[in-house]
Backbone and ligand atoms as CSV (ligand in chain L), in Angstrom:
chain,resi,resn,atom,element,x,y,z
A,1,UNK,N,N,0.846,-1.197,0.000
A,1,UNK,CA,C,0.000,0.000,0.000
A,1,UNK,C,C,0.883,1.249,0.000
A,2,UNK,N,N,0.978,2.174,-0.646
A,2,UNK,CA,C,1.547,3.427,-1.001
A,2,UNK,C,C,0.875,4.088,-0.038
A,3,UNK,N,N,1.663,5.347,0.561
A,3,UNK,CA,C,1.597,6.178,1.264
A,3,UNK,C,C,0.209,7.160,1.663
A,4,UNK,N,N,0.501,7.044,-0.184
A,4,UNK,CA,C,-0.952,8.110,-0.864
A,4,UNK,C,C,-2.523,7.339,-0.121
A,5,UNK,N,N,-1.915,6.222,-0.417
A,5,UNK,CA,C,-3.649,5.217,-0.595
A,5,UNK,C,C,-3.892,5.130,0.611
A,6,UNK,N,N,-2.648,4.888,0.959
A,6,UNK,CA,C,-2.715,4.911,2.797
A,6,UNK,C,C,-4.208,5.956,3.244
A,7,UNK,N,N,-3.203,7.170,3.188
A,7,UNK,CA,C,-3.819,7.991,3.445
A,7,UNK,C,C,-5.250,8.458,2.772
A,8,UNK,N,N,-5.399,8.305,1.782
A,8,UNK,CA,C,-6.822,8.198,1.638
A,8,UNK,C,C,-7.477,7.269,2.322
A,9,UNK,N,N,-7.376,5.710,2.826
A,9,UNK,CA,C,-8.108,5.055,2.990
A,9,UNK,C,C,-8.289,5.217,4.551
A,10,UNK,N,N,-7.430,6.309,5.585
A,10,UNK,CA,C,-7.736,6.783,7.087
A,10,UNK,C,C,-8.456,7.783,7.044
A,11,UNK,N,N,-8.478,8.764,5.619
A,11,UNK,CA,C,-9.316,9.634,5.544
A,11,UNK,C,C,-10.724,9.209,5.234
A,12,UNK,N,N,-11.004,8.537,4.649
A,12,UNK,CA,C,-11.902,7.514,4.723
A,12,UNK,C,C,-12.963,7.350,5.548
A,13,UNK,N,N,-11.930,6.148,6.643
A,13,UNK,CA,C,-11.893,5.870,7.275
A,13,UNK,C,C,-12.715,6.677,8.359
A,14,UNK,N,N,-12.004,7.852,8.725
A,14,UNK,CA,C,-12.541,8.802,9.678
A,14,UNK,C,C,-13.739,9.428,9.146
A,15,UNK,N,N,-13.448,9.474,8.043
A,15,UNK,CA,C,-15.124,9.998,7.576
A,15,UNK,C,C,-16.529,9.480,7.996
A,16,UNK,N,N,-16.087,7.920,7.825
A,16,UNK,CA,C,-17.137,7.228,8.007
A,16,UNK,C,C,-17.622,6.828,9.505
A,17,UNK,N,N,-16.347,7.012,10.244
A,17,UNK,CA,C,-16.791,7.232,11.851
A,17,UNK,C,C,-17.006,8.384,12.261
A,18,UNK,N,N,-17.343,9.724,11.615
A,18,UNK,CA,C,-18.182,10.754,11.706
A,18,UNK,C,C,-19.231,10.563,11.737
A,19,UNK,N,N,-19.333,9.597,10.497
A,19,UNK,CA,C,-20.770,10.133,9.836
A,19,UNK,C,C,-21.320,9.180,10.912
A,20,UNK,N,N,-21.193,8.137,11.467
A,20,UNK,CA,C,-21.956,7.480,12.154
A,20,UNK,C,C,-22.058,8.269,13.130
A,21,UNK,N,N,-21.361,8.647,14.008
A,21,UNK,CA,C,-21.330,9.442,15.433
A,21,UNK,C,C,-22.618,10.323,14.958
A,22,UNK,N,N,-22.650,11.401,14.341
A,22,UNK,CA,C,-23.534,12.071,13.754
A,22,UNK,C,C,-24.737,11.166,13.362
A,23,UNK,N,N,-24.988,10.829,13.063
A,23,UNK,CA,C,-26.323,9.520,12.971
A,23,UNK,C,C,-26.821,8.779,14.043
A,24,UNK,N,N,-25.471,8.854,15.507
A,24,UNK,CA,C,-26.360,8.126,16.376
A,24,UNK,C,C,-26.669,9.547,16.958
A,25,UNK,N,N,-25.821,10.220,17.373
A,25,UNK,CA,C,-26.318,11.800,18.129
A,25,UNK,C,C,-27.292,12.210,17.846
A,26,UNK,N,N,-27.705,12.435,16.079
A,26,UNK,CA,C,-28.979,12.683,15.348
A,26,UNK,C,C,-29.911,11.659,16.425
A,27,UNK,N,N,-30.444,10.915,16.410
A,27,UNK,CA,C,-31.272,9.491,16.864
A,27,UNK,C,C,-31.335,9.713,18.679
A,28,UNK,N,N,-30.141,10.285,19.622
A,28,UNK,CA,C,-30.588,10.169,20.593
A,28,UNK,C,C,-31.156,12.081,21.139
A,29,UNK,N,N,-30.812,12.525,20.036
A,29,UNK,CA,C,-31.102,14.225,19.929
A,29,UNK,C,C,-32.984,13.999,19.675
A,30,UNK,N,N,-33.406,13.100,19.172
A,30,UNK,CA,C,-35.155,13.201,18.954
A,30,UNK,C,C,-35.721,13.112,20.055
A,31,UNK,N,N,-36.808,13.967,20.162
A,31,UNK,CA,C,-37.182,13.979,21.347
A,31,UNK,C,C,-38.515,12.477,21.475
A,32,UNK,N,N,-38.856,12.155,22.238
A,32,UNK,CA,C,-39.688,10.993,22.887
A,32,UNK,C,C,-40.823,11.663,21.648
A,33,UNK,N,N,-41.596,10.362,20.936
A,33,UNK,CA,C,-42.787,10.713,20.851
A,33,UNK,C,C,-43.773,11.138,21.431
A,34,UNK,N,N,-45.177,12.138,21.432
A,34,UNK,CA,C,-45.399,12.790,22.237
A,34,UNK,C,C,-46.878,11.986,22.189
A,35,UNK,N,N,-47.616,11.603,23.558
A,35,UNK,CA,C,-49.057,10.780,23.482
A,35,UNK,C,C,-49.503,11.580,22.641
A,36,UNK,N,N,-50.619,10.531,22.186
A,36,UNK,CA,C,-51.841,11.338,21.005
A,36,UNK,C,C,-52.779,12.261,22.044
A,37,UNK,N,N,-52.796,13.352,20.945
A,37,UNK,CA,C,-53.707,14.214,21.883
A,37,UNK,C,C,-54.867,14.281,20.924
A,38,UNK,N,N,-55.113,13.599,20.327
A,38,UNK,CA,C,-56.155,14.438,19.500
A,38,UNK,C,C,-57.503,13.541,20.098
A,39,UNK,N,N,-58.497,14.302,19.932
A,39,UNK,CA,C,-60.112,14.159,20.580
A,39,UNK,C,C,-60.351,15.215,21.274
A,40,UNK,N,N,-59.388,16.315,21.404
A,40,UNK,CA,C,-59.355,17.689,22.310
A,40,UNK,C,C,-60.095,18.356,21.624
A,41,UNK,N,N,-61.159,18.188,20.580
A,41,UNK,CA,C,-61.316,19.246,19.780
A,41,UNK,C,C,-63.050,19.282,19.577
A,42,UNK,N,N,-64.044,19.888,20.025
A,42,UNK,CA,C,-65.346,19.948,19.738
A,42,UNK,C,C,-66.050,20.533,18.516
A,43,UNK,N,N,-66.322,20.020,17.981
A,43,UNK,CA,C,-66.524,20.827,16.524
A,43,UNK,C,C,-67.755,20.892,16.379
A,44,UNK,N,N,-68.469,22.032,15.906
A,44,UNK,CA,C,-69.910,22.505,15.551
A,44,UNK,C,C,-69.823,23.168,14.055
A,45,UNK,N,N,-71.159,21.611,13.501
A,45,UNK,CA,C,-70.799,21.892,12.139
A,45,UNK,C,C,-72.776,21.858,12.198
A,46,UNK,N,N,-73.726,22.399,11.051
A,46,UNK,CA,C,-74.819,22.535,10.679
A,46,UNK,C,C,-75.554,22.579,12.154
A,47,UNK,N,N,-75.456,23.061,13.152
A,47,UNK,CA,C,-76.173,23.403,14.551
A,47,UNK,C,C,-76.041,21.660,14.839
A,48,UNK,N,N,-74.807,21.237,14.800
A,48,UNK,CA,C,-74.870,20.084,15.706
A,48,UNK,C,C,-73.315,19.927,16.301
A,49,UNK,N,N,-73.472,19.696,17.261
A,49,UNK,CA,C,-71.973,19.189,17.911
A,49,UNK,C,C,-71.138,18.041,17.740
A,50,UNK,N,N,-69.962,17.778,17.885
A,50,UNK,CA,C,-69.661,16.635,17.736
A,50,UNK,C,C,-67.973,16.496,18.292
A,51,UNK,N,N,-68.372,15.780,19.664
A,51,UNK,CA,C,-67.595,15.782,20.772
A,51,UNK,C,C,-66.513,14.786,20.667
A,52,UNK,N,N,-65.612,14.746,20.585
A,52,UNK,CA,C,-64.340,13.948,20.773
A,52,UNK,C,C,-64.656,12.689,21.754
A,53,UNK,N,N,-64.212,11.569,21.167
A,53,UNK,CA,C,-64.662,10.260,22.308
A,53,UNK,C,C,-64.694,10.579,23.615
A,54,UNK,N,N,-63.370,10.947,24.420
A,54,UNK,CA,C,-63.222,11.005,25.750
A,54,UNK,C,C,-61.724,12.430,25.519
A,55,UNK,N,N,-62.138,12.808,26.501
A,55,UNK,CA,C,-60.855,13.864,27.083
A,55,UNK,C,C,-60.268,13.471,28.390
A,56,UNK,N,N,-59.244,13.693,28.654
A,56,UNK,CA,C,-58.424,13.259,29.793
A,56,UNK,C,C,-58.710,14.970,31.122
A,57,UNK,N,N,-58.606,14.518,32.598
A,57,UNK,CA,C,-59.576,15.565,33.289
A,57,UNK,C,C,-58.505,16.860,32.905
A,58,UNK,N,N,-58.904,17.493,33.240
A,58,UNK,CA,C,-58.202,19.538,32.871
A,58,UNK,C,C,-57.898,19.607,31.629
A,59,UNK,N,N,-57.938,19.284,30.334
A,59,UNK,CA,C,-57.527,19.423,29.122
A,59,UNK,C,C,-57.698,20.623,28.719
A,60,UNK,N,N,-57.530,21.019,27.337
A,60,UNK,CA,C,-57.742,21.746,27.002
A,60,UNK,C,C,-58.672,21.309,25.580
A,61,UNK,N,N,-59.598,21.730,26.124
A,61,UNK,CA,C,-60.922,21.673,24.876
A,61,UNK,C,C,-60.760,23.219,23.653
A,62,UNK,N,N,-60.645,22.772,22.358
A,62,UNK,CA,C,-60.674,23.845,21.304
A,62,UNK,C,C,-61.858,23.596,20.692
A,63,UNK,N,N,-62.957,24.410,20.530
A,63,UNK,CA,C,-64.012,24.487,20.319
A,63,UNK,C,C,-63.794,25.408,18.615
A,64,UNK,N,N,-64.100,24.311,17.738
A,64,UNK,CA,C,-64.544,25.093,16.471
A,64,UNK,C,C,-66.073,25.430,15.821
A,65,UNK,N,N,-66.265,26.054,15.199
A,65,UNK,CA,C,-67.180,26.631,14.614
A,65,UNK,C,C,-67.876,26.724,13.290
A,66,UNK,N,N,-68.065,25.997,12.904
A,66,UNK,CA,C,-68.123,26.054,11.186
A,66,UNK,C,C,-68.905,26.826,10.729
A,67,UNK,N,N,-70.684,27.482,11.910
A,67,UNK,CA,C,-71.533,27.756,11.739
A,67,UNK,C,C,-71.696,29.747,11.339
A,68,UNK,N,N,-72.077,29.956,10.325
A,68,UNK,CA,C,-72.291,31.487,10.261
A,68,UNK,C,C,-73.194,31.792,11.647
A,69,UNK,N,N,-73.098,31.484,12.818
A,69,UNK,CA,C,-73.856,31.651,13.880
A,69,UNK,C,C,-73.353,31.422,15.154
A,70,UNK,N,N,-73.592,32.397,16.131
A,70,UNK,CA,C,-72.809,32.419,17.578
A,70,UNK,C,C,-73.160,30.851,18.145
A,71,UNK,N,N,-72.229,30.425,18.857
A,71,UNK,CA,C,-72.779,29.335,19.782
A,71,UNK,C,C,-72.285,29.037,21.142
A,72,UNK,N,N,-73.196,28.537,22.070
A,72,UNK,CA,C,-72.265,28.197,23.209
A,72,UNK,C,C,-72.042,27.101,23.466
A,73,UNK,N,N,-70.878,26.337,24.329
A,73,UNK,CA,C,-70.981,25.006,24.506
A,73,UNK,C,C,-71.053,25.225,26.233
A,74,UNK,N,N,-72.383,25.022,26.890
A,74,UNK,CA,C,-72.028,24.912,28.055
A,74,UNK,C,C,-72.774,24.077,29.045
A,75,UNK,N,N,-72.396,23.827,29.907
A,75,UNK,CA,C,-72.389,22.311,30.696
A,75,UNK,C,C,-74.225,22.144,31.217
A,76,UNK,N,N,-74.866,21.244,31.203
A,76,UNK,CA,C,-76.145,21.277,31.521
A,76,UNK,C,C,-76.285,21.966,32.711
A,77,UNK,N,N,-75.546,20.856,34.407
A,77,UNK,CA,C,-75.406,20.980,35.167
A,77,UNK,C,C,-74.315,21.761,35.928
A,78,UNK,N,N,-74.889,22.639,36.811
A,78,UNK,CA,C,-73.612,23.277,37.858
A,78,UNK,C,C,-72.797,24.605,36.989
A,79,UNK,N,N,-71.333,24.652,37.096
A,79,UNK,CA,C,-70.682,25.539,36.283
A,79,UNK,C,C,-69.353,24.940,35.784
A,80,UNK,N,N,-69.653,23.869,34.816
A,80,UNK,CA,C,-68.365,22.957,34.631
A,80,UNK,C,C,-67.521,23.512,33.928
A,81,UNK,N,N,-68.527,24.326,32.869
A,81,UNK,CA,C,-68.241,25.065,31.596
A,81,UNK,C,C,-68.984,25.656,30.853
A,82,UNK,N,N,-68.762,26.808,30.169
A,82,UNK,CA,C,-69.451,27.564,29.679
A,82,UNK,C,C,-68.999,28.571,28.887
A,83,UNK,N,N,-68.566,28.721,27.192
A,83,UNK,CA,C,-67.539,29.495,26.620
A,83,UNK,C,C,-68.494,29.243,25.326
A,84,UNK,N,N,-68.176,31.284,24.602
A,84,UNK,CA,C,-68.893,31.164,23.552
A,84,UNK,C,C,-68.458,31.373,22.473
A,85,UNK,N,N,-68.561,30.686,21.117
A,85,UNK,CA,C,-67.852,30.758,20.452
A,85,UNK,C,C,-68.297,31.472,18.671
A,86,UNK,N,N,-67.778,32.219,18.824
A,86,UNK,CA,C,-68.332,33.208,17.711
A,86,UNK,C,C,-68.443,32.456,16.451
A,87,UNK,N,N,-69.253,33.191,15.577
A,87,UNK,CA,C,-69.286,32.363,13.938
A,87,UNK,C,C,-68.069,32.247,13.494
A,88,UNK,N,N,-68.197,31.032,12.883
A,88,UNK,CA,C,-66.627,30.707,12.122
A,88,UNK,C,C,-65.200,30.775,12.993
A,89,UNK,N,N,-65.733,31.271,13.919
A,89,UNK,CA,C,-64.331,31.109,15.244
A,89,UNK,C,C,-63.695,29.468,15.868
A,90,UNK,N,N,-63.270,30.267,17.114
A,90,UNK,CA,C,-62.453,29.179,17.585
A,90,UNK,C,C,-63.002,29.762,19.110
A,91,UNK,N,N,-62.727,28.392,20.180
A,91,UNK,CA,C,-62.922,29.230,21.840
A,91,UNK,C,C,-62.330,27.618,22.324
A,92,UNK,N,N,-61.586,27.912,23.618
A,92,UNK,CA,C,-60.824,27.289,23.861
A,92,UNK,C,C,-61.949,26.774,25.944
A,93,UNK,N,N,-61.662,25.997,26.175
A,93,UNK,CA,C,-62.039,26.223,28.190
A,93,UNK,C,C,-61.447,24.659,28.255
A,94,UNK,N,N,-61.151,24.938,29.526
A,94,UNK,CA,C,-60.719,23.735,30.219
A,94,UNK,C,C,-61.257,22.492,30.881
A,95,UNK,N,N,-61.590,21.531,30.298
A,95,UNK,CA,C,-62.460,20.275,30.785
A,95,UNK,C,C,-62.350,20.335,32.180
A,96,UNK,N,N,-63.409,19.473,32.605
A,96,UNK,CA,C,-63.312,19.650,34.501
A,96,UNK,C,C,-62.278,18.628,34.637
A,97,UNK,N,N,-62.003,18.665,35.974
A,97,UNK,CA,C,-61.209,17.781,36.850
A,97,UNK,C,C,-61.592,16.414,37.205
A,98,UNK,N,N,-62.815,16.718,37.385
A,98,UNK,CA,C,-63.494,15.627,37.830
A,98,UNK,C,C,-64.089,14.663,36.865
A,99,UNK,N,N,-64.023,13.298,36.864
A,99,UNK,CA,C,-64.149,12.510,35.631
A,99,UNK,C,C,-65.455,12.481,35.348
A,100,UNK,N,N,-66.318,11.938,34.599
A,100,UNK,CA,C,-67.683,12.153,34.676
A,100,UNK,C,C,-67.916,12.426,32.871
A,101,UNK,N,N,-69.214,12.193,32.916
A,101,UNK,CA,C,-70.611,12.659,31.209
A,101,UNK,C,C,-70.711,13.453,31.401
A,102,UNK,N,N,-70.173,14.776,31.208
A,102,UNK,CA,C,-71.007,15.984,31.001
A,102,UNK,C,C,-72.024,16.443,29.922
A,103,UNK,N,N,-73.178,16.310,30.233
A,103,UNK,CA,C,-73.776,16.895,29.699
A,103,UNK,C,C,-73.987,18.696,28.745
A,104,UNK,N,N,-74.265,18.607,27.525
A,104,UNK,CA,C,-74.114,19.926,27.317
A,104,UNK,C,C,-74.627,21.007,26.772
A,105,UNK,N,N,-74.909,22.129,26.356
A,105,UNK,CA,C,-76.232,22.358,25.275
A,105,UNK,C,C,-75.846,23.925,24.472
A,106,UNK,N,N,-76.227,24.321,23.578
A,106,UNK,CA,C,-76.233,25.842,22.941
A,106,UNK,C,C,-76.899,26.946,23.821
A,107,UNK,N,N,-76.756,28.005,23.862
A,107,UNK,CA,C,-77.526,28.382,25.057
A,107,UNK,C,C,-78.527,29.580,24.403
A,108,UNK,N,N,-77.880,29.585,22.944
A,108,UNK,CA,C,-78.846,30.211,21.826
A,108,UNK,C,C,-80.020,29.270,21.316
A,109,UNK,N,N,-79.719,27.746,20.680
A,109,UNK,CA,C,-80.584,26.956,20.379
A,109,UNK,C,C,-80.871,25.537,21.043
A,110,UNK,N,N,-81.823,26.154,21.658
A,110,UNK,CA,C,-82.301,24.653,22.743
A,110,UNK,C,C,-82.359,22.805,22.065
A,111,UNK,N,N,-82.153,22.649,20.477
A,111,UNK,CA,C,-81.822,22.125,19.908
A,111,UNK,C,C,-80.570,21.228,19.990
A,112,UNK,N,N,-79.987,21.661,20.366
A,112,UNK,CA,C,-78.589,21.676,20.154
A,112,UNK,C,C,-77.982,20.903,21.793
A,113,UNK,N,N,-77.684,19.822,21.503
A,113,UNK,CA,C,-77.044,19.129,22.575
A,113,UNK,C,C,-75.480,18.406,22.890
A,114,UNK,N,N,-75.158,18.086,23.276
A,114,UNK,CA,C,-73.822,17.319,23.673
A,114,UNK,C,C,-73.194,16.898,24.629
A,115,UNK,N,N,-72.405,15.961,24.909
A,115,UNK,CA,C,-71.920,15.493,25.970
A,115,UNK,C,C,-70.332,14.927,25.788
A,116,UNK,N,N,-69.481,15.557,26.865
A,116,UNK,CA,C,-68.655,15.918,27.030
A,116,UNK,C,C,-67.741,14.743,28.036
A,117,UNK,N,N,-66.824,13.442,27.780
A,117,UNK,CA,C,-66.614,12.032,28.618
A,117,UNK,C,C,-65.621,13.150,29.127
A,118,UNK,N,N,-64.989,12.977,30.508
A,118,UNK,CA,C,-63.952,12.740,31.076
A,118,UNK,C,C,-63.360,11.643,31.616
A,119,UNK,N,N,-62.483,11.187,31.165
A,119,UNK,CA,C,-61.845,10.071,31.922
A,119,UNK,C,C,-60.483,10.059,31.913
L,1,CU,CU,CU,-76.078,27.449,19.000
């Protein structure tokens, strides 16, 4: 082996134990996948609701709007919740603590119902 080849083949060499170092660093630099969050999201489309399976307790509920029309989403019973959400908007409130069916309704159209799992 000549000097030359030598040396190309440590340059090489080192290259390729870069590139790995860099490939595992890359790999332990990712952060943890993050739980699924999605069902956080209440959506009101033609004056009807339509509630995400279950929410986990204190979440954060994003309330969309599809409707050219104000709406509220708020809790039958007590003061669990109660946030209103303008036409075509967005409104955000925080699921209760406590696990439970919440019940829920428009507070413009008595029509209009939903229920809200915590678990
Ligand atoms: Cu409404």
């Amino acid at each position: 082996m000549t000097p030359r080849i030598f040396a190309l083949s440590a340059a090489v060499a080192i290259a390729a134990v870069l590139l790995v170092a860099a490939c595992s660093a890359g790999t332990k630099a990712a952060p943890p996948s993050a739980p699924p969050t999605a069902g956080s999201t209440i959506s009101i489309s033609d004056m009807k609701f339509t509630s995400p399976a279950a929410v986990t307790p204190g979440a954060k509920i994003t309330v969309t709007n599809s409707d050219g029309v104000e709406h509220t989403v708020t809790a039958d019973a007590g003061n669990a919740f109660n946030v209103e959400v303008d036409e075509k908007g967005t409104a955000t409130f925080t699921a209760p603590n406590q696990p439970g069916t919440y019940a829920y309704h428009c507070n413009y159209h008595p029509t209009m119902h939903g229920q809200l799992v915590v678990q």
